[in-house]
BALOBA-1460 file (C-alpha; in Angstrom, 3 decimals):
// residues 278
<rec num="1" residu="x" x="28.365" y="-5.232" z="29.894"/>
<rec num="2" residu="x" x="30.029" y="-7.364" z="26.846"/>
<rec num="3" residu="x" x="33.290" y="-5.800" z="24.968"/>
<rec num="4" residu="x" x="31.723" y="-3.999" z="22.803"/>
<rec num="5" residu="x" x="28.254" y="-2.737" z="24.919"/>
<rec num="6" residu="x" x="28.736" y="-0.007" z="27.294"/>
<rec num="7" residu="x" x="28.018" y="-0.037" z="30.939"/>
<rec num="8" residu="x" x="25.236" y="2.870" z="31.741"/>
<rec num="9" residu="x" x="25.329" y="4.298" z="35.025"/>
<rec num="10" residu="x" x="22.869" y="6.809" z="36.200"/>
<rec num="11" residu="x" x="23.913" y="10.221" z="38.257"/>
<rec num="12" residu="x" x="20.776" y="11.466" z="38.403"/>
<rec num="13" residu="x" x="16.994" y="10.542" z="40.325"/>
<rec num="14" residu="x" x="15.385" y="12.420" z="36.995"/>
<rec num="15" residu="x" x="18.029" y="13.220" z="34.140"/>
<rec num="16" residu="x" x="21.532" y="12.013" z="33.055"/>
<rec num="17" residu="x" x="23.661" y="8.934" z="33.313"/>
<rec num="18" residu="x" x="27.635" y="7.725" z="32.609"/>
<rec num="19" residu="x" x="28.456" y="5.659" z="29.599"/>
<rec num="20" residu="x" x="31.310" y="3.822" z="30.711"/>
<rec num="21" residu="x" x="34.054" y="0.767" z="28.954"/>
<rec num="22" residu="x" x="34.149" y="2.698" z="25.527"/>
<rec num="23" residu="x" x="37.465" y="4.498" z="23.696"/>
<rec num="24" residu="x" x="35.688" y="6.037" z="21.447"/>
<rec num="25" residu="x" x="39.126" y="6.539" z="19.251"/>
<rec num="26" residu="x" x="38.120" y="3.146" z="18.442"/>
<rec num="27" residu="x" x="34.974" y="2.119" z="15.819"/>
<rec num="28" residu="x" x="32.632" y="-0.386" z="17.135"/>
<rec num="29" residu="x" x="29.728" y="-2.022" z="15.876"/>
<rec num="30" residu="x" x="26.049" y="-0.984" z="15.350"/>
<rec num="31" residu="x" x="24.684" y="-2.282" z="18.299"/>
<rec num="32" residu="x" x="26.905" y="-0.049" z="20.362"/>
<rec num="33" residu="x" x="25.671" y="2.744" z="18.972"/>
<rec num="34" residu="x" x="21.894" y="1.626" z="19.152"/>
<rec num="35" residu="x" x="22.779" y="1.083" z="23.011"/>
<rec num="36" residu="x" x="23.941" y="4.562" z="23.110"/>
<rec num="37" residu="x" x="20.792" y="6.089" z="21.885"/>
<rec num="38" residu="x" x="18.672" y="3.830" z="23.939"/>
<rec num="39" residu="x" x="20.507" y="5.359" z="27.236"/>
<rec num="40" residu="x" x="19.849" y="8.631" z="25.464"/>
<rec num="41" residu="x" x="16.263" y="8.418" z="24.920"/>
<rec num="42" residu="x" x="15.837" y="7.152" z="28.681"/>
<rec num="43" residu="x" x="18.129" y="9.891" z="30.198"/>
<rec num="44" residu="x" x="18.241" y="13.041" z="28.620"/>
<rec num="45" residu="x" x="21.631" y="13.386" z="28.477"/>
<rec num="46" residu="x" x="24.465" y="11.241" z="28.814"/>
<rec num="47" residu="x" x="28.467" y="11.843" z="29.701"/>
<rec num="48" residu="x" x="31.453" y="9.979" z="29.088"/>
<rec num="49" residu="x" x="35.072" y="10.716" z="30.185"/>
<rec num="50" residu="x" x="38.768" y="10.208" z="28.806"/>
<rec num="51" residu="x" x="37.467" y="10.395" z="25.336"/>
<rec num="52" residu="x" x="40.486" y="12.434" z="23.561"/>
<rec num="53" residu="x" x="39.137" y="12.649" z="20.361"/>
<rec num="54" residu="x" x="40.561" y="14.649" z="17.121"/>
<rec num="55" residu="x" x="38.210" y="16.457" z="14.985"/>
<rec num="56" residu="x" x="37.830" y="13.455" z="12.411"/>
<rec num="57" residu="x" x="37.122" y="11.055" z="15.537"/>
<rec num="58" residu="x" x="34.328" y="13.788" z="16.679"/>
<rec num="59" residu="x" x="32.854" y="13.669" z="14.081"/>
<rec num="60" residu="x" x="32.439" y="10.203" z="13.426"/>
<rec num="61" residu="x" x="30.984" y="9.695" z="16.138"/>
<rec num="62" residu="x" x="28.766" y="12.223" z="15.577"/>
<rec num="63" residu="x" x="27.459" y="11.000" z="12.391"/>
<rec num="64" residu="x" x="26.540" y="7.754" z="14.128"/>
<rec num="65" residu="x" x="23.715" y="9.664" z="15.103"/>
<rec num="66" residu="x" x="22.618" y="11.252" z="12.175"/>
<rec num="67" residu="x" x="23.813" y="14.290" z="9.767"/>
<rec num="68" residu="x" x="25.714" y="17.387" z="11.428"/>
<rec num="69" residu="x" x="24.021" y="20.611" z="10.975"/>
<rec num="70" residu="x" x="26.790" y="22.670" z="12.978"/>
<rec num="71" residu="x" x="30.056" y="22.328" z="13.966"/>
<rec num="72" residu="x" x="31.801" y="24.971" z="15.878"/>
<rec num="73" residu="x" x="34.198" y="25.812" z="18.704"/>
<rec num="74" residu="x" x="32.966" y="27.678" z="21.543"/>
<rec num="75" residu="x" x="36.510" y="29.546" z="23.108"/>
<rec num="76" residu="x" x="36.236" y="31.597" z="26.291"/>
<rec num="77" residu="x" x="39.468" y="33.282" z="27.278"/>
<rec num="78" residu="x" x="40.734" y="35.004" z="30.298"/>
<rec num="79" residu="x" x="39.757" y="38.432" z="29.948"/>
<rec num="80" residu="x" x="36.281" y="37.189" z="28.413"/>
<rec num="81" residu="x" x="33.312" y="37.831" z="30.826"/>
<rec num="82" residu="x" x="30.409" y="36.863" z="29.013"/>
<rec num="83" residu="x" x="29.126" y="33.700" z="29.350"/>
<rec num="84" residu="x" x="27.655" y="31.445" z="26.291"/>
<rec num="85" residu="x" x="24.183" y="29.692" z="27.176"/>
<rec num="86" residu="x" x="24.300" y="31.563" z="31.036"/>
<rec num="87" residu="x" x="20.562" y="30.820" z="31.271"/>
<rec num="88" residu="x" x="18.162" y="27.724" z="30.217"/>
<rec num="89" residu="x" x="17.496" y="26.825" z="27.027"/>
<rec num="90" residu="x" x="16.824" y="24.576" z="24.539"/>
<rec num="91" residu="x" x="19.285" y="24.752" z="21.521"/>
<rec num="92" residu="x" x="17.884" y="26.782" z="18.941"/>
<rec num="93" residu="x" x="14.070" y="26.054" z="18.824"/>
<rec num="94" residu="x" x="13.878" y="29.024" z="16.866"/>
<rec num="95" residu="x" x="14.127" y="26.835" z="13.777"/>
<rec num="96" residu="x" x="11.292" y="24.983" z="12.384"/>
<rec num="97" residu="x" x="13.372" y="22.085" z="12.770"/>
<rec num="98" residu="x" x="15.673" y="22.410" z="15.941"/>
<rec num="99" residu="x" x="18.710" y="20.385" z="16.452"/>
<rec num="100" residu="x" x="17.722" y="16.683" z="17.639"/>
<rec num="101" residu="x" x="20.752" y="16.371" z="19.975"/>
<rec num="102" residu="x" x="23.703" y="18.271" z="21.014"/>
<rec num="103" residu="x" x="27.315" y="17.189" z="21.899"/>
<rec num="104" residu="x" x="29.942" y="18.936" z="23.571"/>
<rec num="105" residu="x" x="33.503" y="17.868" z="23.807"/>
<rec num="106" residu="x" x="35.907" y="19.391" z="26.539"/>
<rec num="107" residu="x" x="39.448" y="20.157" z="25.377"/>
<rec num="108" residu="x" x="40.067" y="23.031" z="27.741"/>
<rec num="109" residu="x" x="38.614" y="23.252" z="31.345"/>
<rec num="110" residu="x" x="39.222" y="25.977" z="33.769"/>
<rec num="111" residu="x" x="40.482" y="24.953" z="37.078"/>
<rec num="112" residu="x" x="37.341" y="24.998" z="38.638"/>
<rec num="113" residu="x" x="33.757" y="26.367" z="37.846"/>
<rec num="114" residu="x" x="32.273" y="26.179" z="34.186"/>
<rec num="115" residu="x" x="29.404" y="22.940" z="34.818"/>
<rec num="116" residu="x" x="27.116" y="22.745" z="32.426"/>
<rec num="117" residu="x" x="23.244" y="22.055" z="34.114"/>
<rec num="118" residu="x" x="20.667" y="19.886" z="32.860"/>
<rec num="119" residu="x" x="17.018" y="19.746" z="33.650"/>
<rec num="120" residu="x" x="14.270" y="17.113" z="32.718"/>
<rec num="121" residu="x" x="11.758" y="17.869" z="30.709"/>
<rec num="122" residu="x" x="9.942" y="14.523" z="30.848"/>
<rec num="123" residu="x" x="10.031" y="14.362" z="34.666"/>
<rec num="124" residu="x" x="8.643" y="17.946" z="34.668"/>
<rec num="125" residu="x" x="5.778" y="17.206" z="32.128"/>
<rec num="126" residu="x" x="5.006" y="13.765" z="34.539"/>
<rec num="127" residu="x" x="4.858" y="16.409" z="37.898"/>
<rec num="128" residu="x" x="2.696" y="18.510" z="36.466"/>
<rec num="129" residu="x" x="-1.559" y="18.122" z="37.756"/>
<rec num="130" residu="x" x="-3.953" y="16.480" z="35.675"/>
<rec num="131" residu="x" x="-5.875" y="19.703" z="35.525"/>
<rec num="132" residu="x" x="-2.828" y="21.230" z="33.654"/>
<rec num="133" residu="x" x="-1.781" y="18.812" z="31.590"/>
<rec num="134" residu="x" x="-4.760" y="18.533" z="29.585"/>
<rec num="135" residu="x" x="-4.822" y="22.421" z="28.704"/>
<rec num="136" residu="x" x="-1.517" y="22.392" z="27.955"/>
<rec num="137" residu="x" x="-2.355" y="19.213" z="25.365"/>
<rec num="138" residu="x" x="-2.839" y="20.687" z="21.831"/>
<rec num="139" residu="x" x="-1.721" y="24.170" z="22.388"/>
<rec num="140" residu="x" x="0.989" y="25.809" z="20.369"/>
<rec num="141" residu="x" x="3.998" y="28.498" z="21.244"/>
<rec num="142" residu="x" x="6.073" y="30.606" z="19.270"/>
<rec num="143" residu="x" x="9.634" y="30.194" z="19.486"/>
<rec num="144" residu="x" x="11.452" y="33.078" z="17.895"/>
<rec num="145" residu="x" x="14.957" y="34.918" z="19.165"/>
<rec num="146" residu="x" x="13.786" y="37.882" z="19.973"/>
<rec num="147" residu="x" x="16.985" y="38.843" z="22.618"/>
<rec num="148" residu="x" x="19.050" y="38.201" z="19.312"/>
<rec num="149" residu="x" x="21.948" y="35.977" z="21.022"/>
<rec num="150" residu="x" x="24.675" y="34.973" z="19.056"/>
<rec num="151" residu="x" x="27.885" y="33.079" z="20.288"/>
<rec num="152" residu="x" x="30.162" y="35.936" z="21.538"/>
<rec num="153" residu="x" x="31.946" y="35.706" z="24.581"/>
<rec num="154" residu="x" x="32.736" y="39.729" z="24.244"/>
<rec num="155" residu="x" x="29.666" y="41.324" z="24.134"/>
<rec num="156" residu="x" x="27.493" y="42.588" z="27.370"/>
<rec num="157" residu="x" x="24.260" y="40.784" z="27.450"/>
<rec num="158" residu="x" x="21.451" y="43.267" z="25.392"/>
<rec num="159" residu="x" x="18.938" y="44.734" z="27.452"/>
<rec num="160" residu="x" x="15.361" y="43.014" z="27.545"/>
<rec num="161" residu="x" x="12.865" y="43.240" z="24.552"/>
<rec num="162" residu="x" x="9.770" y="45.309" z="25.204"/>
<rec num="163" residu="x" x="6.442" y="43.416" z="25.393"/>
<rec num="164" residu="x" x="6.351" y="44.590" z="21.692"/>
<rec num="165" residu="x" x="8.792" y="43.113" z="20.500"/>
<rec num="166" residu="x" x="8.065" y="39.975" z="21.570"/>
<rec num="167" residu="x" x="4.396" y="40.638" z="20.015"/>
<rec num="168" residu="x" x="5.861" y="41.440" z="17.155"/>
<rec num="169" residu="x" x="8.761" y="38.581" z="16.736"/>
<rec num="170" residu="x" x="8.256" y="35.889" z="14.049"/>
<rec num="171" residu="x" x="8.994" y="31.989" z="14.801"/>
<rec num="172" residu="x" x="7.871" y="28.549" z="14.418"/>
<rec num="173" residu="x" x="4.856" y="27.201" z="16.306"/>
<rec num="174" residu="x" x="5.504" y="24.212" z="18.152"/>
<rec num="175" residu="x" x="3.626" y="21.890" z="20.591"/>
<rec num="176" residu="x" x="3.966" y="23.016" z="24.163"/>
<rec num="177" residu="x" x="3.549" y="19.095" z="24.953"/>
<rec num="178" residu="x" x="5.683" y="16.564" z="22.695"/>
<rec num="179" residu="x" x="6.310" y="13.112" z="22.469"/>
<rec num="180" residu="x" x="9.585" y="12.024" z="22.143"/>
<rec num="181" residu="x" x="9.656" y="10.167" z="18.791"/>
<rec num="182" residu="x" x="12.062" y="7.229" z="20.592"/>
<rec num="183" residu="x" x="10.359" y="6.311" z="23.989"/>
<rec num="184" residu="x" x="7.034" y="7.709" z="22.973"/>
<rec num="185" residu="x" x="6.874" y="9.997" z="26.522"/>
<rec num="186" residu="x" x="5.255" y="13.269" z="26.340"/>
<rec num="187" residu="x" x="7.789" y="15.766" z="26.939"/>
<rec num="188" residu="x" x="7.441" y="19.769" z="28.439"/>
<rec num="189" residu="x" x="8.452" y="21.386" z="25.635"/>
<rec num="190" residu="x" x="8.623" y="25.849" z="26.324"/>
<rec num="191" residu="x" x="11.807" y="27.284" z="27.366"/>
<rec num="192" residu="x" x="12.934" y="30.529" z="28.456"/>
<rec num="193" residu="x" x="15.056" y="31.616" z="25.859"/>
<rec num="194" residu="x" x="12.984" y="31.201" z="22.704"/>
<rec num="195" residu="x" x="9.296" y="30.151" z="23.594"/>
<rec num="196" residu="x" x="7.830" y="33.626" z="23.455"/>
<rec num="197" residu="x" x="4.249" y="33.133" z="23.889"/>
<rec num="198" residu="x" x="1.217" y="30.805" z="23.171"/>
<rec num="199" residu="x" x="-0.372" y="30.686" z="19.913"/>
<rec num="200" residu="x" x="-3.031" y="33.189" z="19.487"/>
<rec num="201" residu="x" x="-2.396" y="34.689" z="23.533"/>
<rec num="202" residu="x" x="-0.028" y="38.225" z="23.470"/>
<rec num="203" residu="x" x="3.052" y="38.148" z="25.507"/>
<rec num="204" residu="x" x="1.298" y="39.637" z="28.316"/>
<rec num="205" residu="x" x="-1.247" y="36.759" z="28.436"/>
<rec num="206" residu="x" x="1.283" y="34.013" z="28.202"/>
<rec num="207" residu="x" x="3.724" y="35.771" z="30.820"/>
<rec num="208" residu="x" x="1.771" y="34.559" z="33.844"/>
<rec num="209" residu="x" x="1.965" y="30.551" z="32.789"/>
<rec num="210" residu="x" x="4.977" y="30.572" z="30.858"/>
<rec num="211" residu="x" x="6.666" y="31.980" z="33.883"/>
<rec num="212" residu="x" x="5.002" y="29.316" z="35.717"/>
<rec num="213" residu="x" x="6.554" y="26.522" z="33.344"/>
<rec num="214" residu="x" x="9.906" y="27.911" z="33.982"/>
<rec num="215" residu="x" x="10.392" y="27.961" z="37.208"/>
<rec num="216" residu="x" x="8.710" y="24.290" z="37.084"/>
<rec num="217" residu="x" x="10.770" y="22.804" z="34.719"/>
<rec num="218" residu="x" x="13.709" y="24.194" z="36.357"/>
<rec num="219" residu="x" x="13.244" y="22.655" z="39.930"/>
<rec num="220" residu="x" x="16.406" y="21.275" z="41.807"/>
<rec num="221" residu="x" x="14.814" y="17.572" z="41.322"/>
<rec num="222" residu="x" x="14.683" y="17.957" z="37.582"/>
<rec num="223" residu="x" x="18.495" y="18.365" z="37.388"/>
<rec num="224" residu="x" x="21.619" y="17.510" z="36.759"/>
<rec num="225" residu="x" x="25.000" y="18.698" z="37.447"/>
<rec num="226" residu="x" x="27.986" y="18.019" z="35.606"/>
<rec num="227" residu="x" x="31.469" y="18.956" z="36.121"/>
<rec num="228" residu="x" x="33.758" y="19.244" z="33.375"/>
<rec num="229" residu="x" x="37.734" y="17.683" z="32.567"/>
<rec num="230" residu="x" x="39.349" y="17.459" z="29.360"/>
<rec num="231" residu="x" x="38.280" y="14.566" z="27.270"/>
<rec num="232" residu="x" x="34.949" y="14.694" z="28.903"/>
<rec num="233" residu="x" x="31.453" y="14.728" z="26.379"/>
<rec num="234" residu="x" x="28.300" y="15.732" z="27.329"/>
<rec num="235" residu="x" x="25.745" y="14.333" z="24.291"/>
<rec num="236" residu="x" x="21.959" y="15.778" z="25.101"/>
<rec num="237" residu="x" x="18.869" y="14.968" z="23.414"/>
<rec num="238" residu="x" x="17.639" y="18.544" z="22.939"/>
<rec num="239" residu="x" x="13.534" y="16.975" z="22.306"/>
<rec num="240" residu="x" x="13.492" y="16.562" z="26.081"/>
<rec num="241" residu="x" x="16.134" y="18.617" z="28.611"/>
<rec num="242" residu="x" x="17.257" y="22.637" z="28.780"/>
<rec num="243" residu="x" x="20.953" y="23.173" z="29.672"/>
<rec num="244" residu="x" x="22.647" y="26.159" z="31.356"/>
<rec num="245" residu="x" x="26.371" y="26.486" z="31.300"/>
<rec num="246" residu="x" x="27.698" y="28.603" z="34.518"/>
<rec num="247" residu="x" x="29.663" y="31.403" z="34.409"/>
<rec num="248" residu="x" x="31.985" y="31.364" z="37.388"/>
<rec num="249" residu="x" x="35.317" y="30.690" z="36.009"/>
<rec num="250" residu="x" x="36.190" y="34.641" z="35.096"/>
<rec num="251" residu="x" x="40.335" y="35.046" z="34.309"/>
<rec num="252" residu="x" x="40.366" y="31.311" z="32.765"/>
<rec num="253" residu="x" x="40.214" y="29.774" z="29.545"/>
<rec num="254" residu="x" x="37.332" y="27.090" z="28.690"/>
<rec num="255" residu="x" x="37.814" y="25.572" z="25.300"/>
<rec num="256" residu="x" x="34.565" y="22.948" z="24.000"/>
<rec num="257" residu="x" x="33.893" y="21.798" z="20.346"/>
<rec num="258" residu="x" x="30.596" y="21.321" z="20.174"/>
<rec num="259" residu="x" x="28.275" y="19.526" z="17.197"/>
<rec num="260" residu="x" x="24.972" y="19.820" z="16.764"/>
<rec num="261" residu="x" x="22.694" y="16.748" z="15.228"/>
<rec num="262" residu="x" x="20.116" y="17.441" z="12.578"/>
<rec num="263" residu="x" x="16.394" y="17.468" z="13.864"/>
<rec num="264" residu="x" x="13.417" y="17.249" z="12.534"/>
<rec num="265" residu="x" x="10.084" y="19.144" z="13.495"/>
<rec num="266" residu="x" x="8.308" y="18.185" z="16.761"/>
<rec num="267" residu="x" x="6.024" y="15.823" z="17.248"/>
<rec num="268" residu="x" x="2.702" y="16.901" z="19.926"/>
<rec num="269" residu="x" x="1.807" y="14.284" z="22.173"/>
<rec num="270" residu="x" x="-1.590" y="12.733" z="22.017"/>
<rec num="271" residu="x" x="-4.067" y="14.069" z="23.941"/>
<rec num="272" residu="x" x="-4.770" y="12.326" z="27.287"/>
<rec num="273" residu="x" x="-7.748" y="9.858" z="27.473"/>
<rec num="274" residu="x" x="-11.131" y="11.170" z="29.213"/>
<rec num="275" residu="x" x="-12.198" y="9.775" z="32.569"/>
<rec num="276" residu="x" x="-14.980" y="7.130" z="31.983"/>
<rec num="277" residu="x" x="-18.462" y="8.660" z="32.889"/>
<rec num="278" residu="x" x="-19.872" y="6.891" z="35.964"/>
């Protein structure tokens, strides 16, 4: 590590590693930056802590990464019992072009509870049998939000769509195998909250392997834990891991402000080479 090139410790076998030797209050070259996209691309998701940063300081180090599409705070108080992003997901893949890369800055952290989980997508396309891997190449799934979930804190979770509905709900089709436009890996890319079904299957079809995929892609080796404390940023590449935040922090406030990167549409990973014939 120089002064200006961060040190990049990983915390997890699969996903996720510590940036560490940066105040980002400060501005520091371009090949900083580069190195922090570099550790990004390799590890899904990357944390650094101590970083008390005002909203102009967010956000410019935000744009080092490309245009903002959203910026928002997400504010859970006491008597709040809903839970935003309680269950995996990739953010908003209901778009045609869904956020590249997500970043979430703690100002307020409960006194205990409120991690935020990450699971690899990469490692969970790599684990997956031969066999599988090729029908998954060059298929399609619709990603649409049918369970209609905003960003309230107040409201009980709505009851789950009928079979129809989820039939019947319009969304983008995207590859169900990616590759990651930076490292060029092919990357699992369903998730539970918007990939509905496959292209041209019904819901009931797609239920049995789409089930399948989830409970794959969200195996204990796949993940990552992190613990929040003010000042700490989680930044997450959303081409290639889901995140969960946990919801067992109920009678304390959790305050995040959160920016979301401009994306562009995925790319599908080549299909893999034949086996030469004998």
């Amino acid at each position: 590590m120089t002064a200006d090139l961060p040190e990049v410790r990983r915390v997890g076998g699969y996903v996720g590693a510590e940036i560490c030797g940066l105040d980002l209050a400060r501005d520091y070259p371009d090949a900083t930056y580069a190195a922090i996209r570099r550790a990004l691309a390799e590890h899904g998701v990357i944390f650094l802590r101590d970083q008390f940063l005002d909203e102009e300081q967010r956000e410019r180090f935000a744009l080092r990464f490309g245009p903002i599409r959203v910026k928002q705070q997400l504010r859970k108080e006491p008597d709040q019992t809903r839970n935003v992003g309680e269950s995996w997901h990739v953010d908003m893949t209901c778009l045609d072009e869904p956020p590249m890369g997500t970043i979430l800055f703690a100002e307020e952290c409960p006194a205990y509870g409120g991690d935020t989980m990450f699971a690899g997508m990469v490692p969970a396309y790599a684990a997956l049998s031969e066999g599988l891997k090729r029908t998954l190449l060059g298929m399609r799934a619709v990603h649409a939000n049918v369970r209609k979930l905003g960003l309230s804190y107040e409201q009980t979770s709505p009851p789950e769509p009928s079979v129809a509905e989820y039939d019947a709900a319009e969304g983008p089709l995207h590859p169900v195998i990616t590759r990651h436009p930076e490292s060029g890996k092919p990357v699992l890319y369903v998730n539970p909250e918007y990939t509905t079904r496959f292209e041209g299957w019904t819901r009931r079809e797609s239920l049995g392997l789409l089930r399948y995929l989830f409970d794959h892609g969200g195996k204990a080796e796949f993940v990552t834990r992190f613990s929040w404390q003010p000042g700490s940023i989680a930044f997450w590449d959303n081409r290639q891991v889901w995140h969960m935040a946990i919801n067992d922090y109920h009678g304390m406030r959790r305050v995040m402000n959160r920016i979301l990167l401009q994306g562009s549409p995925p790319v599908p990973a080549e299909p893999l080479t034949q086996p030469a014939s004998a």
